[in-house]
C-alpha positions, 0 to 999 in steps of 0.5 A: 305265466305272470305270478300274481303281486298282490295276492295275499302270499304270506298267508297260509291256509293248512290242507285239508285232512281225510278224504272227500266224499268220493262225488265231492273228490271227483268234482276237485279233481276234474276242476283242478285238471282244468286249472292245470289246463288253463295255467298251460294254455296261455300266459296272462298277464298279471292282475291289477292292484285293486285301488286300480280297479275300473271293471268287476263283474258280479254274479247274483246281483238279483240275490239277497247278499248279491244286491247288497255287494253290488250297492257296496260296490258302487259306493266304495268304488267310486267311478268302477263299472259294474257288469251283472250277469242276471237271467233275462230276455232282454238286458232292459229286463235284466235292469229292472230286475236288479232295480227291483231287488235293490228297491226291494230292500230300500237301497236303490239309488238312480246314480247307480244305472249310469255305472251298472252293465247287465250281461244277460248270461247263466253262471251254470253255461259254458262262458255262462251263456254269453256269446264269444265276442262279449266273453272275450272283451270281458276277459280283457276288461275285468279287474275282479269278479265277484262270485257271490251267485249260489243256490242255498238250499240247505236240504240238497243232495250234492248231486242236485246243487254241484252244478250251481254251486261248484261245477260253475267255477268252470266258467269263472275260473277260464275267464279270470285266467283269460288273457289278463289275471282277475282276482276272484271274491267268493262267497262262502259259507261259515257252514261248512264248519259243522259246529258252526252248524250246530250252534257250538251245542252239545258236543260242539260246545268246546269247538273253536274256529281259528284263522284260516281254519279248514273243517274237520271231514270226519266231522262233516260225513257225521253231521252234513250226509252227502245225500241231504245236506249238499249245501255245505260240501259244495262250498268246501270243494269250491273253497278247495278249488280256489284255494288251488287255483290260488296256488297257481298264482291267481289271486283271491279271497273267500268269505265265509259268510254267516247266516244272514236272514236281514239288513240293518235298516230291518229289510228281512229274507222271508223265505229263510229258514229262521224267518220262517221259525220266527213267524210259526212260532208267532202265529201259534203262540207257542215256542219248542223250548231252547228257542232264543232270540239270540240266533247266529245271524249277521246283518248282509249290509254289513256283511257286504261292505266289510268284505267290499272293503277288504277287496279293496285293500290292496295290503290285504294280508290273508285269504279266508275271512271269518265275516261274523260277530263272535262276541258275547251278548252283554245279557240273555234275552228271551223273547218275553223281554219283547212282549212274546210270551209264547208257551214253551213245549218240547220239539215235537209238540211244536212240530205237531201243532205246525203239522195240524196246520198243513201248508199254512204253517210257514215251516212246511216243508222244512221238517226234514232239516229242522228234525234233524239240527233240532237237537241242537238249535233248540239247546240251552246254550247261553249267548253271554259265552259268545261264540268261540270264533276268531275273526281277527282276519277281518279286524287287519284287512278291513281297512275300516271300524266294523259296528255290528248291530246289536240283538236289541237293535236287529229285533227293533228293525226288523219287526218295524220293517215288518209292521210297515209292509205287513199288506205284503208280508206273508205270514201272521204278524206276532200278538205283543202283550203288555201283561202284568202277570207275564211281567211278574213271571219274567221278574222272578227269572230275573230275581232267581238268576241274581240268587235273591228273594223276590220281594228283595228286588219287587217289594209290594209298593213296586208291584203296585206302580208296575200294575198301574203302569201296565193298566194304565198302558192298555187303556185306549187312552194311551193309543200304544202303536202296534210299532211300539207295543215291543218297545214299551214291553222291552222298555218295562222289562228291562226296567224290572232286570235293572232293579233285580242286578242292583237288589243282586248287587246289595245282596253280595255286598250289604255294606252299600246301605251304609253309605253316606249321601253327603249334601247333594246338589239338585240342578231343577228348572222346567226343561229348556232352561239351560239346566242339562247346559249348566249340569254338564259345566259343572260336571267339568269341575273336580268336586262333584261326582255325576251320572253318565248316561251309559250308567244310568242305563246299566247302572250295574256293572255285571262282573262287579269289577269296577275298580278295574274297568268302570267308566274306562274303555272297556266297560261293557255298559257303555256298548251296551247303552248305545245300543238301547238308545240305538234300538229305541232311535233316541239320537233321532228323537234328541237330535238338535235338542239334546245330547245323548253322547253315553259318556255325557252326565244325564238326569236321573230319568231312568233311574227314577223310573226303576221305582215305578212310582214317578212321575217321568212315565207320564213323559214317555205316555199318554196315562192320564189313569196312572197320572191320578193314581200317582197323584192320590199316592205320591212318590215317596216310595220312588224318593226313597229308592232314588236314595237306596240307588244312589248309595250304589252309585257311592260304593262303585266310585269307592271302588274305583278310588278307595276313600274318595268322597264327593258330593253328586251333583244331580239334575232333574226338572221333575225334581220339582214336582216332589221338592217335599218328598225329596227333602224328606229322603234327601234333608242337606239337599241344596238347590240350583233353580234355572229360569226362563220366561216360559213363552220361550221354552214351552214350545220346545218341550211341546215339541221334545214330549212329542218326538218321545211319545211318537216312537211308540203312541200316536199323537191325535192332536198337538193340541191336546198334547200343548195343553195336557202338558201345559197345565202339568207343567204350570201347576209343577212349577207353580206348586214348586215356587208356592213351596218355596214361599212356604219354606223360608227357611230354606232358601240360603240353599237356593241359587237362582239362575236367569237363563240370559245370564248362563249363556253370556257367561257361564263361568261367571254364573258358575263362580256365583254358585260356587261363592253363594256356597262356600265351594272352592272353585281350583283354576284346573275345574275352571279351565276344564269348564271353559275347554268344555263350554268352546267344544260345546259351543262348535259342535252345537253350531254344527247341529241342526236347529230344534224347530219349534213354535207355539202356534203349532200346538194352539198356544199363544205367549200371553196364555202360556206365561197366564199359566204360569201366573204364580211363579212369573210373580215369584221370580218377579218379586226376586228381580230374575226375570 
């Protein structure tokens, strides 16, 4: 017979050692005999490369994995045929029923009919039910098969599902041997590793799963019993099988796929056993104890277009594939991160509390599982250990980068994919808090893990801005969506870990009170004025230090080691900051207004927000109760830990380089709000003020306050919100310029800059600056600003414009430039506008 040329030859997949249980050795042996049969019957010619593909058939293209290979399949390979064998009448149902599963998860697409073929069959029939004229055209047809149909019920005998899940290898096998050799793809399971099973917990807890890894049989008769849990000796006899099959020169790979309970556009399997624990545990507020957000599970989109891919391949070097994300999370999470503060109570006082509840419950009918894997599902065991599994078979054969989503970005989804189809979802959605007390609870987790005091990270002054917040978010005045409720719970929690990792931070290293914050320098203008333009120009230059994003984010490095890895390629920050903005949809929010690139320099937003004393929350909300109380209080308290932050900041760039000494140069449009407050903290502080006529850049902030407010409060009227926010912008800039007349004395440290002449030329402007102040400008800062200003100025050309006007929110030119009355005649007086 033909030898097949592009099965992965080299790669070599250790035997199995033992012995199959003797119903599992039964099926091998008979299944091998047929493939001895089949090899003997006739002579195929060999099999195609796969960049020749122009037929494949898929099994399970109704299924919840099957649907998203057939998508991937279609777009992967553009121009293949795609023949679906699906259960139906008629093949004018079978289509619809592949439509319906597709439209299902939101990933249908019309284009896809033209290229789709609907075999009415059952994989469980004799050449799956089709009859002898279709079956003999197919086997001359087919490139590939894609074996992905199964059924997944983990409490099954392996009586009851070999049939389904490996006797039907019968019928794929005489078909990809048949008169030309197919390659076969088939979908396995990560399962069949018993300490993948049980979540590397208890005595798993030093297993690893290496490449081309077989599971350990004396394992498996100890933890999967034959006669309950079948699902995983169907795989491996099927595994077994092909891995024979294979040695008979037919060409395949098998995924081993993780669990996978959703898509990364948040598209959720209902009836899967980890949905259902989810939302029992929702609907009763109360959670056995080791239940974690952290599970072992893997979005199927990805899934699905990482092994498509590698089918692809012709170079493909290996034959099991490892298809899961083994690195460790950068932070534990609990579910109270998210708003879900559920009581934690033994195993069995949950199960009781489900079984008080009959068929309601959405586990009913799962005990027999969940009594027995509970041990180790519910352990301690922490997710930032990750999980001791090589997927380096994936990473060489993919021939693309694999991205998968993040826990932060997987809850997000799911539960606005649930929000949006809750007429339909059957279960009780969960009852999100924001609650201070729960708050204060998750605070003292945070402070015991760094091995700090309470009070060193929350001091009284915090804890009395976080109680206003939160009062302030409950009121009906801010109209938090129920979409949003988790985001604002996170968002504040996240706030609270970041105070105790710097409080941590202090702890261990308390020469960082005595840094030394030499003359920085304050970028302010209302927003729209060129200031995150000019900040970002500057940053180019050698003199200054700044604050990338990924680090006002994170803005502490969790192993302190920042001498080797901050700011370089694998600081874990800066992962973990794109997926925060990932979660929270910020590049949608800012796209065409602002960049969020991580390793762009930023305003200090979030970090003025870690003091719960600012005034940037009323950016994010609607809190007109907090707005007042900051009002009567000030923000003294936030300045100073503005300060205490900043000496941070220092002492990790000294780390990177020893003895270095910059001044930093900040910006922040709010900074005007408190220009006494922030000399106060800061007295050497100098300024670099930008103007534009407000007629010209309010709209544009109506707009950007609108797109942040709308991820998680609703907007009642655009123009309540115009006018809201033009009277708290007036009366900033307004009371900012009344400071500056008051303060004569201060305005050599000043600069100001005339929006018009910051975009005709910004390095003119910058050699003011930098001449007004008495700073050396070195010909490698201006070169690297003016490379930077030509990138900028491409890629802005390739954005989408930010649309805005101001008859859109009830304002006309005249009455926004009448608000802003005094500081048009200050500037006026100085001859900038």
């Amino acid at each position: 017979m033909a030898r097949n040329s592009h099965a992965a030859q080299g790669a070599v997949v250790p035997p199995l050692k033992g012995e199959l249980p003797p119903p599992c050795r039964r099926d091998l042996n008979e299944l091998c005999r047929f493939v001895h049969a089949a090899v003997a019957r006739e002579a195929p010619t060999g099999s195609s490369s796969p960049v020749d593909f122009n037929h494949v058939l898929l099994t399970g293209a109704t299924g919840f994995v099957g649907r998203f290979f057939l998508r991937e399949l279609l777009e992967q390979n553009e121009g293949v045929i795609v023949h679906c064998l699906v259960r139906a009448d008629t093949a004018e149902l079978g289509l619809e029923r592949i439509c319906n599963a597709l439209k299902d998860a939101e990933i249908w697409d019309e284009k896809y009919t033209e290229r789709l073929r609907v075999l009415i069959g059952d994989i469980r029939q004799e050449r799956f039910g089709l009859p002898m004229a279709i079956y003999d055209e197919l086997c001359r047809q087919l490139d590939a098969v894609y074996h992905i149909a199964g059924d997944v019920k983990l409490v099954s005998s392996y009586a009851d599902i070999r049939g389904m899940n490996t006797l039907c290898l019968r019928s794929v096998l005489d078909l990809c041997f048949r008169t030309r050799l197919k390659h076969l793809f088939y979908a396995s399971t990560m399962g069949v590793f018993p300490e993948y099973f049980c979540n590397f917990a208890n005595e798993f807890s030093q297993s690893r799963i290496g490449d081309q890894m077989q599971p350990d049989l004396s394992v498996m008769k100890r933890i999967f019993p034959v006669g309950m849990l079948g699902y995983p000796w169907s795989k491996l006899v099927s595994e077994q099988i092909l891995l024979f099959a294979r040695s008979a020169g037919l060409p395949v790979a098998i995924f081993r796929l993780p669990s996978t309970r959703f898509a990364s556009n948040g598209f959720v399997k209902a009836d899967e056993i980890t949905t259902q624990l989810f939302y029992a545990v929702a609907g009763m507020n109360v959670a056995p104890t080791g239940f974690s957000p952290h599970e072992i599970n893997e979005p199927v989109d990805t899934l699905a277009r990482i092994c498509t891919a590698i089918s692809n391949n012709p170079q493909r070097k290996y034959v099991i594939y490892h298809c899961c994300d083994p690195q460790p999370a950068y932070e534990e999470y609990a579910f109270d991160d998210f708003g879900l503060y559920w009581k934690k109570v033994p195993y069995g006082a949950f199960k009781r509390a489900c079984l008080a509840l009959g068929e309601r419950s959405p586990l009913h009918g799962t005990w027999p599982l969940l009594d027995y894997v509970s041990p180790y599902w519910f352990s301690e065991r922490s997710a930032v250990d990750g999980r001791p599994i090589t997927d380096r078979t994936i990473h060489e054969d993919c021939p693309h980068t694999i991205e998968w989503p993040t826990v932060l970005e997987r809850h997000s989804r799911c539960h606005n994919w649930v929000i949006r189809k809750q007429e339909e979802w059957p279960y009780q959605l969960p009852d999100i808090q924001l609650n201070f007390g729960h708050l204060m609870e998750r605070a003292g987790a945070f402070a015991k893990n760094e091995g700090i005091p309470f009070e060193a990270a929350y001091p009284d002054w915090m804890q009395c801005g976080i109680k206003r917040l939160v009062q302030a978010l409950n009121s009906p005045k801010s109209d938090i969506k129920e979409t949003g409720k988790g985001q604002v719970a996170f968002d504040l929690s996240r706030l609270l870990r970041k105070n105790a990792a710097l409080a941590g931070e202090l702890h261990r290293h308390p020469e960082i009170s005595r840094e030394n914050l030499v003359r920085p320098v304050f970028i302010v203008g209302i927003n729209r004025t060129g200031t995150t333009f000019l900040h970002r120009l500057m940053a180019r230059g050698r003199r200054f230090w700044t604050l990338r994003l990924f680090e006002l984010e994170e803005p502490v490095l969790p192993a302190g080691n920042y001498g080797e890895v901050a700011h370089g390629p694998d600081d874990p920050r800066r992962n973990q900051a794109e997926s925060i903005l990932s979660s929270m949809r910020a590049t949608d929010v800012f796209s065409g207004v602002h960049d969020t690139g991580v390793d762009e320099p930023d305003e200090e937003f979030n970090l003025l927000r870690l003091a719960f004393g600012a005034w940037v929350s009323s950016v994010m909300y609607r809190v007109p109760d907090y707005d007042q109380w900051l009002a009567e209080n000030g923000s003294r308290e936030a300045y100073r830990h503005h300060r205490r932050t900043m000496q941070h900041y220092s002492w990790q760039r000294r780390q990177q380089v020893p003895g270095e000494e910059r001044e930093w140069l900040l910006k922040m449009p709010f900074h005007l709000k408190e220009l006494d407050v922030l000399l106060e903290t800061y007295p050497d502080a100098v300024f670099i003020q930008t103007h534009r006529e407000p007629e010209q850049s309010m709209a544009s902030w109506f707009s950007l306050v609108e797109r942040i407010r709308s991820l998680s409060t609703n907007i009642r009227s655009r123009h309540e919100l115009a006018a809201e926010q033009l009277a708290f912008m007036s009366k900033m800039l307004n009371d900012a310029m009344l400071y500056r007349t008051s303060r004569p004395e201060l305005e050599d440290r000043w600069v100001d800059v005339r929006y018009s002449d910051l975009i005709k030329d910004p390095i003119k402007i910058v050699n003011g600056i930098y001449d007004h102040f008495g700073w050396p400008l070195d010909p490698g800062s201006v070169q690297a600003m003016k490379s930077w200003y030509v990138r900028q100025a491409n890629q802005r050309r390739r954005e989408p414009p930010h649309q805005y006007n101001l008859d859109d929110y009830g304002l006309t030119p005249e009455s926004v430039n009448d608000a802003f009355g005094f500081y048009r005649e200050f500037v006026g007086s100085r001859g900038i506008t």
